[in-house]
C-alpha positions, 0 to 999 in steps of 0.5 A: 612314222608308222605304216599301217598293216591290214588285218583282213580285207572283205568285199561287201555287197556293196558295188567296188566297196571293201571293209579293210580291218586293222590290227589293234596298234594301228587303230589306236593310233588312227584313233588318236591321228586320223588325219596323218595315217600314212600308208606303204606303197605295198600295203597301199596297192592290192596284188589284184590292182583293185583300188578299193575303198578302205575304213576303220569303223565304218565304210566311206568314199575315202580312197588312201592314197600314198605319195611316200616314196620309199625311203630305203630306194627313192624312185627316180621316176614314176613307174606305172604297171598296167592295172588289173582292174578298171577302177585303177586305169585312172587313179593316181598317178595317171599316165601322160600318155593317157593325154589328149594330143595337141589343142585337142578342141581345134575341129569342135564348135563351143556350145557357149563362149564368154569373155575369158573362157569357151565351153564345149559339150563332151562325153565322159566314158567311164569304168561301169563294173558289175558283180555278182554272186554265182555258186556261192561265188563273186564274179566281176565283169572287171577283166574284160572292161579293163581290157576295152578301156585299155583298147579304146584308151590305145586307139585313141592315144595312137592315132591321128585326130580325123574327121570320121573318128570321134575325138579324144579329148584327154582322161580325167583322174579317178573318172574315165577319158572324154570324147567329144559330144556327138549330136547325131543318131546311130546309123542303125537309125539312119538305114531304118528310116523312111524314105530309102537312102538316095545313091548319092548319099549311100556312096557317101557314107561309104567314102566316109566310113573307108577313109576313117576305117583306112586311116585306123587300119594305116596305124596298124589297129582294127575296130574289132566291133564294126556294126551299125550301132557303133557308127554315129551320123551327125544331124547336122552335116551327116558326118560318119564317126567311128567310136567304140574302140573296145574291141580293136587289136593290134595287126602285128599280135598273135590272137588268143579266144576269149578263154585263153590266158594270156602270160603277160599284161597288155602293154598299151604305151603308144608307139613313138610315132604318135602324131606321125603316119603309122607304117601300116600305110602299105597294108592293103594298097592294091585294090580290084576296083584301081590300078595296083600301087607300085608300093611293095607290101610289108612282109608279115611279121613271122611268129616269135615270141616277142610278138604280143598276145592279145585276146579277140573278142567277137563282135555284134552279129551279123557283122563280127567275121566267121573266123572271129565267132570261131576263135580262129582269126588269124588278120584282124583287118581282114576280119573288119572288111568281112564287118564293111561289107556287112554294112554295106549290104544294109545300106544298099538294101536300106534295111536290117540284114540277118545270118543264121549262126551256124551258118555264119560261122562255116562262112556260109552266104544266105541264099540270095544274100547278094541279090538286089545290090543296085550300089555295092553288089561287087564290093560286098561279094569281096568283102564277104569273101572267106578270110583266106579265099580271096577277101581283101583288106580295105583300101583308101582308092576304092573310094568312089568318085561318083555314084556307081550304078552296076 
């Protein structure tokens, strides 16, 4: 068996197209054997973990794969390396615990049933990468869609199905994950329509949206990008279902900005508590609005440097927290109460709500912000509150028995 050296690779113009070159000894051999050319597992995997497209005379859809152990020292179980780039996040072999949990479809209705088989509607969210050339030089957003699939990929990989939050439905190999299919409109649409929204249904939709964001938080992770737009209500039972998950960040990380490298590669393996409660239970149980729990909050982690490093991306504004937009975010569940009470101020007036940038970002309120509040005026001046002056993370008892009229 002969492994096959690589001359030269060149990106085309093409989207996530290569021309691989071989040398002469090689291509004569592919020529006479097209169809048992073998590949080294390091000449198979580029450094920068692009899964690229590879050819001999010509580009093709042809992706080599090598399922040759080595021989020298054979593997005795498969290693997976967290990949560099979105085109290998699903690539062969695909890691087990990019599965769906358990019986996966047990809370969806199938759109169709036969006699041997049920079908089910689903979304599939895939790696979209784009290039281009600036100052004569390629730039790719590839680095930052890796690091959303993988955030998205650990939210739903660690947390416990629940109603609130859309459903995972497992990975499909070389495509993306798949999510369940939600028939419903954004509640960005919901708060401009016309009539307003009764009382009833405004403490509804804040029962709901804090039941899915404690369950989140209780396992440790944030939304990171908690906007109207990234909240679905179903047309059907006015359902609240949390997704986009691309943002979140784990609450025991130390927070880097956007343009700090960080030394290592995420690791995003799930924690072994998997389909268990997570132990951010704790976190954020006494409230203002209920007696104070009896439980003794977790002492924060002190910083070591076996604490991960994870980069933090703003979110949508207005909702994206003032310390967030300033790279200073020290509680990323702090940050997405700031973005809870921001919604809240748009259900309760039934209407879109703006900042001014730089005010946003020195914690500054708009003059009047508040006024009006018939539902959450109280709440969101806790929610709004600066990070380390008084705000409070969320917490499952300030849900609301009833309509609250202040």
């Amino acid at each position: 068996m002969t492994s096959m050296h690589v001359k030269r690779v060149t990106l085309t113009s093409k989207k996530n197209w290569w021309m691989v070159e071989l040398d002469d000894e090689e291509q004569a051999q592919n020529t006479t054997q097209p169809s048992q050319s073998q590949a080294s597992p390091d000449d198979n995997v580029p450094k920068d973990g692009f899964a690229h497209r590879s050819t001999h005379a010509h580009t093709h859809r042809s992706t080599i794969r090598s399922y040759q152990p080595s021989i020298a020292h054979p593997p005795s179980i498969p290693v997976y390396y967290p990949p560099s780039h979105p085109a290998s996040i699903f690539s062969f072999p695909t890691p087990t615990y990019y599965s769906a949990p358990p019986n996966p479809t047990q809370n969806l209705a199938p759109c169709a049933t036969g006699s041997a088989s049920e079908l089910f509607k689903c979304i599939v969210k895939k790696p979209n990468i784009v290039q281009m050339e600036i100052n004569d030089e390629m730039q790719s957003n590839a680095q930052d869609v890796t690091t959303q699939f993988l955030a998205e990929l650990r939210v739903y990989t660690t947390v416990t199905r629940h109603r609130n939050i859309a459903a995972f439905l497992g990975s499909l190999e070389n495509v993306g994950m798949v999510l369940e299919f939600i028939d419903g409109r954004t509640l960005w649409d919901v708060v401009r329509e016309r009539p307003p929204l009764t009382t009833a249904m405004k403490a509804d939709y804040h029962n709901q949206l804090l039941d899915g964001l404690t369950h989140l938080h209780s396992f440790g992770l944030s939304h990171g990008d908690l906007s109207l737009l990234n909240i679905q209500v179903t047309l059907s039972s006015d359902t609240i279902k949390l997704l986009d998950f691309g943002r979140s960040v784990s609450a025991d990380s130390v927070y880097v900005s956007p343009d700090e490298p960080i030394d290592e590669p995420p690791d995003y393996q799930p924690p072994p508590s998997r389909f268990g409660r997570g132990s951010f239970e704790s976190r954020g149980a006494n409230s203002r609005f209920t007696p104070k729990s009896p439980i003794t909050p977790r002492a924060p982690t002190p910083p070591s440097l076996s604490r991960r490093r994870e980069q933090i991306h703003p979110g949508t504004r207005p909702f994206s927290a003032p310390e967030v937009l300033r790279g200073e975010c020290v509680d990323a569940l702090l940050a997405d109460a700031y973005s809870f009470g921001v919604i809240l101020v748009c259900l309760d007036r039934c209407e879109l709500v703006d900042m001014k940038p730089w005010e946003q970002r020195k914690d500054v309120i708009p003059k009047g912000f508040l006024d009006g509040l018939e539902v959450f005026g109280s709440r969101c001046a806790e929610y709004l509150r600066r990070w380390d002056k008084g705000r409070r993370r969320l917490a499952k008892e300030d849900m609301m028995d009833a309509p609250m009229q202040l």
